[in-house]
N, C-alpha and C positions, 0 to 999 in steps of 0.2 A: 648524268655526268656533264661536265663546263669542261669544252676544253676555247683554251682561249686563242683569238682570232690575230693574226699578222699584218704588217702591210696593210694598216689602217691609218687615218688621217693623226698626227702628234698630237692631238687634244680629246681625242675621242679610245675608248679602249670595246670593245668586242667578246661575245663569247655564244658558242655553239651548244646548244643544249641537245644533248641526245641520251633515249633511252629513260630510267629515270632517277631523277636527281635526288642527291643524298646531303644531309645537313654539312657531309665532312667536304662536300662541292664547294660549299656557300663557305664553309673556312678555311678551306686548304688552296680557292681557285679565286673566289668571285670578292671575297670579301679582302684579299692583302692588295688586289690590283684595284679595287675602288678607295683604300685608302691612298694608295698613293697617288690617284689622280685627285682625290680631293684634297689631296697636299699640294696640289700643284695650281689646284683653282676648281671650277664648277664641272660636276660630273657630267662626261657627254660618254652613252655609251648604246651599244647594237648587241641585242640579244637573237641569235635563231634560233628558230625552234623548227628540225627538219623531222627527223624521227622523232619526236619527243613522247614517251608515256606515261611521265605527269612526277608529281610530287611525293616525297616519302613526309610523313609527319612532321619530321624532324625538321625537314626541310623548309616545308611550309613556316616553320616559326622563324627559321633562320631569315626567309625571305621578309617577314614581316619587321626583323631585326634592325637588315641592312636600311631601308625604306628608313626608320625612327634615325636611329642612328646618326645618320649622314641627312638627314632633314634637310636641311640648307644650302647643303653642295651641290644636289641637284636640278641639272641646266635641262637635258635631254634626252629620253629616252624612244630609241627608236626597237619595237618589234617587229621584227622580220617573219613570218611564220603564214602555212596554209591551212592552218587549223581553226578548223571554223570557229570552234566555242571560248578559245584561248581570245580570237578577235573580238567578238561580241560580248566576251567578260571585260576585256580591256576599252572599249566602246562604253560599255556601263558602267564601271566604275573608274577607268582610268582619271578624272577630276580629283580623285582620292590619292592618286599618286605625285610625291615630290616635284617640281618641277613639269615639263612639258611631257607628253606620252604621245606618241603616235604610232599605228601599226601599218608594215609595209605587205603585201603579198611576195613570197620568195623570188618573182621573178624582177625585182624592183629592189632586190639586195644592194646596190649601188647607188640607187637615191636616198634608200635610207639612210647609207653610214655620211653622202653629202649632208641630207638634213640633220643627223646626228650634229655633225661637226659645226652646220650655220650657226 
């Protein structure tokens, strides 16, 4: 599940991933608030990952969706998360991802959504 995050910087949008996420996430949560901030100018945004138990099928396309989709809008991505293998996938392939990617460790939650925003 996304639930989406508050009291974040006006250029940057947030979302909390817990549990595991279902394709109707990525269109009922993630996908109406990344258009409108790419209606607004370049996507900067903060993803945690605190419980998280991973991807439904569905999902996974959806995520690959958003990525193609909005190609170009993307400024910054920051991941927030202590999950070792989510970092080291993102370490390996994040070059592949739109835009900037960088992952933060949980306790560093507040440099990320700065560096999000820079």
């Amino acid at each position: 599940m996304f639930a989406e995050m508050t009291g974040l910087p006006g250029a940057v949008i947030g979302f909390k991933a817990s549990g595991t996420v279902h394709a109707e996430d990525y269109r009922d949560v993630l996908l109406p608030a990344i258009e409108r901030a790419a209606s607004a100018g370049p996507v900067r945004v903060v993803l945690v990952f605190e419980d998280f138990e991973g991807l439904s099928a569905g999902a996974l396309w959806q995520d690959l969706r958003v990525g193609v989709e909005h190609l170009r809008g993307w400024r910054r991505i920051a991941v927030v998360t202590d999950i070792e293998w989510m970092s080291n996938l993102i370490s390996m392939f994040g070059w592949m991802t739109p835009g900037e990617v960088k992952t933060f460790p949980l306790a560093e939650r507040d440099t990320a959504i700065d560096w999000a925003a820079g």
